[in-house]
C-alpha positions, 0 to 999 in steps of 0.5 A: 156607072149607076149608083142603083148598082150599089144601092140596089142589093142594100135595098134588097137587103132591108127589105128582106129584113122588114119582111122578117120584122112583119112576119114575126110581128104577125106571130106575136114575135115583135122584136126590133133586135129581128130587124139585123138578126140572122136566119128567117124567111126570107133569107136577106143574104139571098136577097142582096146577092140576088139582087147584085147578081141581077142588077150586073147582069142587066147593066153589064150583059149576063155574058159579061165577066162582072156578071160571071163574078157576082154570080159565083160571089151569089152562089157562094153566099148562098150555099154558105147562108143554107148549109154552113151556118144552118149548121152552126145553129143546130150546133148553137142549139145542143150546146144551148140545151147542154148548158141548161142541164148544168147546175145553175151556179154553172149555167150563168159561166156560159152565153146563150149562143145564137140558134137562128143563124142559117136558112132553110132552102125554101127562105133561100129562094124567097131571098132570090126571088126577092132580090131578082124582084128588087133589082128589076124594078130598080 
C-alpha cells in the first residue's frame, strides 16, 4: 500500500490552513496562531477528509468497503464541522458578550471562549474541493 494514501489528507489539510493564513494575511489579520485555528475559509476538515475520501476511492475502487468507510467518516466530519461546532461558536459568542456586561473585577474570573470554531457551507465546499483537488494530483 502507498504512503500518499496517509500523506495526502495531511497535505490537504496544511494546505487549507495556509490558504487561511494568506486570506487573513490579506485582511491585515496576520497571525500564525490562525495557521492551527479552527473555522474559516476554507474548511481544513473538509479538505482532509475529502481528500482520504478521494485518495481510497482512486486506489481501492469507489465500490470498494474502504471507500464506502471514508466516505461516511467525510460525511460525518463534515456535518459535524458546519452544523455542531457552528453552533458552539455562536454559543462562544453570547457567553463572550455576557462576560463583558459583568463588572471588570468579574470579567477577569472568566476565559475568552473561542468564537471561530464551525463553518459556513460555502467554506465546507472550499475544504471539499480542495481535498478532492490535493488527492488528485497526488
Amino acid at each position: 500500500m502507498s504512503y500518499t494514501i496517509i500523506l495526502t489528507p495531511f497535505i490537504a489539510l496544511i494546505m487549507a490552513q495556509l490558504i487561511k493564513v494568506i486570506l487573513d494575511s490579506i485582511k491585515g489579520e496576520f497571525s500564525w496562531k490562525n495557521f492551527n485555528s479552527y473555522g474559516g475559509f476554507p474548511s481544513s476538515h473538509s479538505a482532509m477528509v475529502a481528500a482520504l475520501a478521494t485518495k481510497v476511492g482512486l486506489q481501492t475502487g469507489f465500490a470498494s468497503i474502504y471507500f464506502a468507510m471514508a466516505l461516511v467518516l467525510a460525511f460525518l466530519i463534515i456535518r459535524d464541522a458546519v452544523g455542531l461546532r457552528q453552533m458552539l461558536g455562536k454559543h462562544g459568542q453570547v457567553l463572550n458578550m455576557l462576560v463583558k456586561d459583568l463588572p471588570d473585577y468579574k470579567e477577569d474570573k472568566y476565559p475568552f471562549l473561542e468564537e471561530r470554531l464551525g463553518h459556513t457551507y460555502l467554506q465546507a465546499l472550499a475544504g471539499i474541493i480542495l481535498g478532492i483537488i490535493v488527492a488528485l494530483f497526488i
